[in-house]
C-alpha positions as CSV (number, residue, x, y, z in Angstrom):
1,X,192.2,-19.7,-83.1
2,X,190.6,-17.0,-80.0
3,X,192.9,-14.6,-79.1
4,X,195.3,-14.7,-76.3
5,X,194.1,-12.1,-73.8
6,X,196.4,-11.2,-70.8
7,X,194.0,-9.6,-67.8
8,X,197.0,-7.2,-66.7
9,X,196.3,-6.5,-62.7
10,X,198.6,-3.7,-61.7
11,X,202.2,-4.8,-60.1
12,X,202.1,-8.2,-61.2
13,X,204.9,-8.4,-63.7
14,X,202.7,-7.7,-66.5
15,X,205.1,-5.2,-68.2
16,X,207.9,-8.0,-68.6
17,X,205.3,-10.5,-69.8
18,X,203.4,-7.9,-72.3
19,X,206.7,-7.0,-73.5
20,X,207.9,-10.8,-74.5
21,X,204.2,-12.1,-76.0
22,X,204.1,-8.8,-78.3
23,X,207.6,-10.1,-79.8
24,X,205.3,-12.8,-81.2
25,X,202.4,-11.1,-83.3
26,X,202.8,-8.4,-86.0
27,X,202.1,-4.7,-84.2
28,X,198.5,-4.5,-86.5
29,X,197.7,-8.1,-84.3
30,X,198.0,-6.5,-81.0
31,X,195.0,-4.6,-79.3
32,X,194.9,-1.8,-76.3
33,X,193.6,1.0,-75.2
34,X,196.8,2.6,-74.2
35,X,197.9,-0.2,-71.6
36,X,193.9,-0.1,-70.7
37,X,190.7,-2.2,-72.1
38,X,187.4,-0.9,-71.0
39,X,184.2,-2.0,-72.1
40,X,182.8,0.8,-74.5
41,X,186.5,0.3,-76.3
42,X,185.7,-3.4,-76.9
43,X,182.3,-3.1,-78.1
44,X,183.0,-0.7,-80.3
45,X,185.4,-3.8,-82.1
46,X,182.6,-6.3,-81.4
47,X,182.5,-9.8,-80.7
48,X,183.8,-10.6,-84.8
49,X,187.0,-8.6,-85.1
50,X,188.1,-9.1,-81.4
51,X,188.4,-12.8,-83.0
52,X,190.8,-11.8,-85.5
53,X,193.4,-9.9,-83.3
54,X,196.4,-12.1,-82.1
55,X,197.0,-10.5,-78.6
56,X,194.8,-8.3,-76.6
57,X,196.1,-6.9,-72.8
58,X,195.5,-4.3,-70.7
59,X,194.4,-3.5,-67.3
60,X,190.6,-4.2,-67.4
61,X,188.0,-1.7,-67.0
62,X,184.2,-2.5,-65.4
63,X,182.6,-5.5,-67.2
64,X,185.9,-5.6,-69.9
65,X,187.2,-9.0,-69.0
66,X,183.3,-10.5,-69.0
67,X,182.8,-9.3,-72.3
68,X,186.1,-11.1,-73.6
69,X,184.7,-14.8,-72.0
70,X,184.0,-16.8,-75.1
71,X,186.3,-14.6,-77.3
72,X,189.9,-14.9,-76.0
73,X,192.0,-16.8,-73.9
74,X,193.0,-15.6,-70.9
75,X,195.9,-15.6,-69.1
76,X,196.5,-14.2,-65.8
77,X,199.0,-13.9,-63.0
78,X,198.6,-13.2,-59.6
79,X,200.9,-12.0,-56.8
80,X,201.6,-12.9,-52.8
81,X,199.3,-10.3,-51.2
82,X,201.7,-8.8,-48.8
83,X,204.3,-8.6,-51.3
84,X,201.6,-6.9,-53.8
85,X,200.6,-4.8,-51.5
86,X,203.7,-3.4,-50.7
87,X,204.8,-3.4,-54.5
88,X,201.5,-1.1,-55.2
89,X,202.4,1.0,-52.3
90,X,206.2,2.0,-53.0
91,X,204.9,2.2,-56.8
92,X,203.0,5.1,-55.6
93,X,205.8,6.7,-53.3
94,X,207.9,7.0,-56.3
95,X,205.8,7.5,-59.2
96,X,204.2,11.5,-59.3
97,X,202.2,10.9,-62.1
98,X,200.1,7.7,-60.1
99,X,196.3,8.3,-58.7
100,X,197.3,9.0,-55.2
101,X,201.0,9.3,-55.0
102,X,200.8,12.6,-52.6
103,X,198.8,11.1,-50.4
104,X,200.7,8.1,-49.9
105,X,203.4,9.7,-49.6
106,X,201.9,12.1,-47.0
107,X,200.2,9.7,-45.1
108,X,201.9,7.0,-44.4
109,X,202.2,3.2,-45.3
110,X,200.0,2.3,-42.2
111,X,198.0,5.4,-42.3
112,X,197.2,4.9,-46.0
113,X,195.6,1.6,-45.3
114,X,193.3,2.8,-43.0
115,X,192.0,5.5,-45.1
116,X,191.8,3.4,-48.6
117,X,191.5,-0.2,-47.3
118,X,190.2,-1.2,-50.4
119,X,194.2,-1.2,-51.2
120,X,194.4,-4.8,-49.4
121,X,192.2,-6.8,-51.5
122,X,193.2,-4.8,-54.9
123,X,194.2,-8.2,-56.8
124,X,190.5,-9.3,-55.7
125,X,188.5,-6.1,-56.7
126,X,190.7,-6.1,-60.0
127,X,189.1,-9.3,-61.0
128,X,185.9,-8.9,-59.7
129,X,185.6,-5.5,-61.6
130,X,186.8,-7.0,-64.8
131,X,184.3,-9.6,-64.6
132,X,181.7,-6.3,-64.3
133,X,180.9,-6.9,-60.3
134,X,180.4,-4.4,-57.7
135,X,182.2,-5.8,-54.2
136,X,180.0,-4.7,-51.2
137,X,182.3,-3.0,-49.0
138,X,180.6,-5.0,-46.0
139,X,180.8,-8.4,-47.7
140,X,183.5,-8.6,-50.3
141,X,183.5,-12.6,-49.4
142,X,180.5,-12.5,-51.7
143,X,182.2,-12.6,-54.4
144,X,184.8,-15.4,-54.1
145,X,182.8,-18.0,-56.0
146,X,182.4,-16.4,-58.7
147,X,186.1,-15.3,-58.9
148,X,187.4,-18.7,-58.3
149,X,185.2,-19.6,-61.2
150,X,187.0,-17.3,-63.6
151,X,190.3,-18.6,-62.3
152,X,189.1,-22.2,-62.8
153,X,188.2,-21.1,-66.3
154,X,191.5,-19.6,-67.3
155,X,193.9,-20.9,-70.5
156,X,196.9,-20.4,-68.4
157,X,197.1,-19.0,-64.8
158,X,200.2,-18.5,-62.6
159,X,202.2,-16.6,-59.7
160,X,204.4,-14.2,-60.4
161,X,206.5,-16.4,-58.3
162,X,207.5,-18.6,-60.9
163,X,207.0,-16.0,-63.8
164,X,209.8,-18.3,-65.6
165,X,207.7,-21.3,-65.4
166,X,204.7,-19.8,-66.8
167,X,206.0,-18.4,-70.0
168,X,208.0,-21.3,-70.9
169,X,204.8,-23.3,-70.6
170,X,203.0,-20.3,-72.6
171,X,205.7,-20.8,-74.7
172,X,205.3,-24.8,-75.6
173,X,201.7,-24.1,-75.8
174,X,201.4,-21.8,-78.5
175,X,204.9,-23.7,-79.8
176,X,207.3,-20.3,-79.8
177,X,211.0,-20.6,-78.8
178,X,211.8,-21.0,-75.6
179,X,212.1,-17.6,-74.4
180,X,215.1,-16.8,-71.8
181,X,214.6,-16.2,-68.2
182,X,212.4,-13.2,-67.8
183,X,213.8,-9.6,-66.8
184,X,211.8,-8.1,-64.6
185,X,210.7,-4.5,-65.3
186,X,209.5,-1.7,-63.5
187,X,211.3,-2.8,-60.2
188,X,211.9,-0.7,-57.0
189,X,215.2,0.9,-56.5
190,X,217.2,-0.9,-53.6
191,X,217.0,2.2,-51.2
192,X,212.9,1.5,-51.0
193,X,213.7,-2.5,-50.7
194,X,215.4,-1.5,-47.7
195,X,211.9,-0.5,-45.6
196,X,210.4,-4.0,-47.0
197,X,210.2,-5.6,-43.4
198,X,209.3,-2.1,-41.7
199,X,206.3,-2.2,-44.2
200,X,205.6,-6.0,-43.4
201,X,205.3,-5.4,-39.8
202,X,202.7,-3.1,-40.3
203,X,200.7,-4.9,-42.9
204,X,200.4,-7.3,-40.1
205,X,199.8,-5.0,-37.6
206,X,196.7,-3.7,-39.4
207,X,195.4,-7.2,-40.6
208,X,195.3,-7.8,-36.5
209,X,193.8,-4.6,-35.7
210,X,191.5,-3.6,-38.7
211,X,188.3,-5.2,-38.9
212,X,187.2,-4.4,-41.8
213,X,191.2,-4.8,-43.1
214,X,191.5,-8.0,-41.9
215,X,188.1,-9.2,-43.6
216,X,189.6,-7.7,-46.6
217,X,192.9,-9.1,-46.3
218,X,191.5,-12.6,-45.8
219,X,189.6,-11.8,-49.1
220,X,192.5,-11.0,-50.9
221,X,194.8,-14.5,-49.6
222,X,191.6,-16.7,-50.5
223,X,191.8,-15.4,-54.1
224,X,195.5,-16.0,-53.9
225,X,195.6,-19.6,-52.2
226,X,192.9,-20.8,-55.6
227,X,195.2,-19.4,-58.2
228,X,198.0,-21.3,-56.6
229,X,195.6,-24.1,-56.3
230,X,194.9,-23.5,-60.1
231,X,197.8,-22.9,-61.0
232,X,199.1,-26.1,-59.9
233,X,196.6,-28.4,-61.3
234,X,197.2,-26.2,-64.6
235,X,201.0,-27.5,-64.6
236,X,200.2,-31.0,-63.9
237,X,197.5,-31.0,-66.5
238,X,200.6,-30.1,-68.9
239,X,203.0,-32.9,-67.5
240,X,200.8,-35.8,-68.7
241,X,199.9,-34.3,-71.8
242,X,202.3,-36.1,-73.3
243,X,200.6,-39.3,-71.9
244,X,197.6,-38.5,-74.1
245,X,194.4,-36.3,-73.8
246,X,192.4,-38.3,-71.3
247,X,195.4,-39.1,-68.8
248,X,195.1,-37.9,-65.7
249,X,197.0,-38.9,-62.3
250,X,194.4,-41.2,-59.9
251,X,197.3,-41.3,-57.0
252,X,200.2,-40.2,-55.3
253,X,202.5,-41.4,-52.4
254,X,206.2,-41.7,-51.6
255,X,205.8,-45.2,-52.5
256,X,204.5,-44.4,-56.3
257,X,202.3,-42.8,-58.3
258,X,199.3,-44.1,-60.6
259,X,198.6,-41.7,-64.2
260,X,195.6,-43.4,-66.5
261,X,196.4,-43.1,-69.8
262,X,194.8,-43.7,-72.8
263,X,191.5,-45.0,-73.1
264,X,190.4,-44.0,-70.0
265,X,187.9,-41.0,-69.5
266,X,184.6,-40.5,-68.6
267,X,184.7,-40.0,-64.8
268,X,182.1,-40.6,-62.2
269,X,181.3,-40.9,-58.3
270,X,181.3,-43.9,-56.6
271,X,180.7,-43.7,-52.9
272,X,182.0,-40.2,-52.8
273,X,185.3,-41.3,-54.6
274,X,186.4,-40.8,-59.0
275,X,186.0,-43.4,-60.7
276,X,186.8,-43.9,-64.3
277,X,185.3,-46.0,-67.6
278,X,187.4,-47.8,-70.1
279,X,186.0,-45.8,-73.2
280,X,185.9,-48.0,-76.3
281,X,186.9,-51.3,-77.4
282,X,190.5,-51.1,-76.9
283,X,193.7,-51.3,-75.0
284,X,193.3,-49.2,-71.6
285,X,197.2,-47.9,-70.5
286,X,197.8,-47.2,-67.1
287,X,201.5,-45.4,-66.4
288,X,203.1,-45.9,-62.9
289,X,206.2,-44.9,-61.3
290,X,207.0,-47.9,-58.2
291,X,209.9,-47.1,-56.2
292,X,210.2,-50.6,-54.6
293,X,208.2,-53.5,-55.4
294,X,204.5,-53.7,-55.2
295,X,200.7,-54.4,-56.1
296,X,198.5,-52.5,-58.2
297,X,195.2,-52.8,-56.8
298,X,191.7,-51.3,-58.2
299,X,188.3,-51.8,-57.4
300,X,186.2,-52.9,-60.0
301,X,182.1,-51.4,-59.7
302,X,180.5,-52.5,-62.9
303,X,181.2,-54.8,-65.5
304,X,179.7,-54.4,-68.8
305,X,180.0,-57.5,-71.0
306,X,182.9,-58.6,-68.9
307,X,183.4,-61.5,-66.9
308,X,187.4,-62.1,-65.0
309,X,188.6,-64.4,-68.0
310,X,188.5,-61.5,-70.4
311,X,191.0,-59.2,-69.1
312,X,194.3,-59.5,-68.8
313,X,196.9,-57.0,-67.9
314,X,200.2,-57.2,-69.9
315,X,203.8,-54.7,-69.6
316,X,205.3,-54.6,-73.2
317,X,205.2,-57.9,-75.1
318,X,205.0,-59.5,-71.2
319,X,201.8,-61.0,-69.7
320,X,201.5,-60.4,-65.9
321,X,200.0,-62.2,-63.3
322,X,196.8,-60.8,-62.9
323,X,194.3,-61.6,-60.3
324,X,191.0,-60.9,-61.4
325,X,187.9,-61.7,-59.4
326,X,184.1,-60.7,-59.6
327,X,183.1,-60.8,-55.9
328,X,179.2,-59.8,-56.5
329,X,177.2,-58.4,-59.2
330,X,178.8,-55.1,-60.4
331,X,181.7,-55.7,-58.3
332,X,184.9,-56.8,-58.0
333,X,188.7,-56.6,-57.5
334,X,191.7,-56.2,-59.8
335,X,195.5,-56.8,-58.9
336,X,198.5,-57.0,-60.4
337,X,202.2,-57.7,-59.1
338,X,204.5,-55.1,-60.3
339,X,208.2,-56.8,-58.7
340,X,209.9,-56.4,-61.9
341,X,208.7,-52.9,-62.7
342,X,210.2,-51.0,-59.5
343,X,212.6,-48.3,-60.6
344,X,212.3,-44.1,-60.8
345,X,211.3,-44.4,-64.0
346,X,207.6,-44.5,-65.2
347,X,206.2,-48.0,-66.7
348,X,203.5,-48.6,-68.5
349,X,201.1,-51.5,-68.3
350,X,198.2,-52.0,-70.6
351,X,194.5,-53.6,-69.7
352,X,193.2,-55.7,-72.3
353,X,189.5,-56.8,-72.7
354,X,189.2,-60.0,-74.9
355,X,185.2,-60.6,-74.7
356,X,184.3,-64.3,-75.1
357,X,180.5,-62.5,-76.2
358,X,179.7,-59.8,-77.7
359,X,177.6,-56.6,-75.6
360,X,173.7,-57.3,-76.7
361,X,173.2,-53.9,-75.3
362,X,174.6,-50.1,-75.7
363,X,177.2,-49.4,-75.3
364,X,178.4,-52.1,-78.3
365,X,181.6,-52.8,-77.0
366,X,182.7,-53.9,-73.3
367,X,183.5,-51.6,-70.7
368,X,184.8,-50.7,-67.3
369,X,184.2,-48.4,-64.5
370,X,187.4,-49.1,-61.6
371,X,188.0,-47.2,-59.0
372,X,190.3,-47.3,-56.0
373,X,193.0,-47.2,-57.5
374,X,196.6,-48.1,-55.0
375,X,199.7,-49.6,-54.5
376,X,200.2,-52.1,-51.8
């Protein structure tokens, strides 16, 4: 099993999260460089017995977090930029022994800012320096593929928003006990709370005057916005796992929702939309919450050894009155009355292929691709 590495970018709760994963793994399991990981300190482990550690964190150094692709799994959270920003900045205000705590403290909130504006897009340079990349101070924009990438790419991302979410999800994952609501550590004193909104105003202030800030800022929020956008896919990922490996939700209004279940997979693109195969020679589940009564309605684009009086659609030991027609070659239309399944709970009905002829071409079994998928 790869290690679980947490990429720790400064002010992001990664002190309270450190502190409750290291409960699980024995201290000879665990792997830092004093709170730090750089590069030269990984290698000189290599690739091998970076495997056989339980739990690597740190902040990450040049080129540290590349080197761990392929190795570990990372885990990452991110923070609201204005509030991160003003987190990183009272942190230094209060802490002597931080880089730069006299000069934040002599200069200013605002007047830092314009001397070190790399401050406003720290969470983004974090990343793209633990992935080894230099951002151009000019175009820092030029990165943002390749960081959304990594957060695409990650084994859990969240916010530090819902910090309570994310480790109890950690938490069913690697199947540890629930852990209690997280206490936060490393949190400002109420007196520097206080100057939160005077702060605020001035973030704002230089994101409207600045430039070069405001490029930087914008930087930093698109970073955020994808690791919500992550995030959230992530979670809902984890909500239909229980629905089986290939289940995925197809579609979503206040009237319902549509979740394929097992036995459907492989996806492709039909006229710019998804559109999913049956995969094998077996009951196909689709799960559906309707709220008030309704039609389930696909598309059908190609028929492989199927013809409209092989399929039937049936809800537990009940056979539904499914209208099936093949309009044109490769096409055709599927619906399916739902009256008596309306309710807040999620149903499940179950496609059944019953082939009068067996395929005389691959694949040796008959298959779907339907797309489209709505309730009516």
């Amino acid at each position: 099993m790869p290690a679980l590495f947490h990429f720790h970018v400064p002010k992001t709760a990664g002190h309270s999260i450190i502190n409750e994963i290291r409960e699980h793994f024995l201290p000879s399991q665990v792997l830092t460089e004093r709170g730090n990981l750089t590069l030269p300190f990984l290698q000189s482990y290599g690739e091998q017995r970076l495997r056989e550690f339980g739990f690597i964190y740190g902040h990450a150094g040049h080129g540290a977090v590349g080197y761990l692709q392929g190795i570990a799994d990372t885990i990452l959270l991110l923070r609201d930029p204005l509030d991160h920003m003003i987190s990183h900045y009272l942190h230094m205000v209060r802490d002597p022994t931080v880089q730069w705590h006299h000069l934040a403290n002599e200069l200013g909130f605002r007047d830092f800012i314009l001397t070190y504006p790399g401050i406003l897009a720290f969470q983004a340079i974090s990343l793209a320096t633990g992935l080894g990349q230099v951002v151009p101070p000019e175009r820092p924009y030029d990165c943002l593929p390749d960081l959304v990438r990594f957060l695409e790419s990650t084994f859990l991302l969240g916010t530090v928003d819902q910090i309570d979410e994310f480790m109890a999800s950690l938490a069913r994952v690697k199947q540890w006990p629930a852990p209690a609501l997280m206490r936060r550590l490393n949190t400002a004193p109420a007196s520097q709370k206080l100057v939160r909104a005077e702060l605020a105003d001035a973030y704002a202030a230089v994101a409207e005057s600045t430039h070069y800030g405001a490029i930087l800022i914008a930087v930093e929020q698109a970073v955020y916005a994808a690791a919500k956008r992550v995030a959230a896919s992530q979670r809902e990922q984890r909500s239909l796992r229980s629905l089986g490996e290939t289940a995925r939700r197809v579609w979503r209004s206040p009237q319902g929702e549509i979740v394929l279940g097992h036995n459907f997979g492989r996806r492709e693109m039909v006229d710019g939309e998804p559109a999913w195969w049956t995969l094998e020679a077996s009951e196909s589940q689709i799960h559906l919450t309707v709220r008030r009564p309704a039609t389930l309605h696909a598309d059908i684009r190609v028929w492989h050894a199927v013809d409209p009086t092989c399929i039937q659609v049936w809800s537990d030991e009940c056979k539904l009155d499914a209208r099936i027609e093949q309009t044109s070659d490769g096409f055709g239309s599927l619906a399916v009355p739902l009256a008596n399944l309306a309710g807040d709970r999620m149903a499940t009905v179950t496609l059944r292929i019953e082939p009068r002829h067996a395929p005389t071409d691959a694949p040796w079994y008959p298959t779907l691709l339907l797309h489209h998928f709505r309730l009516a």
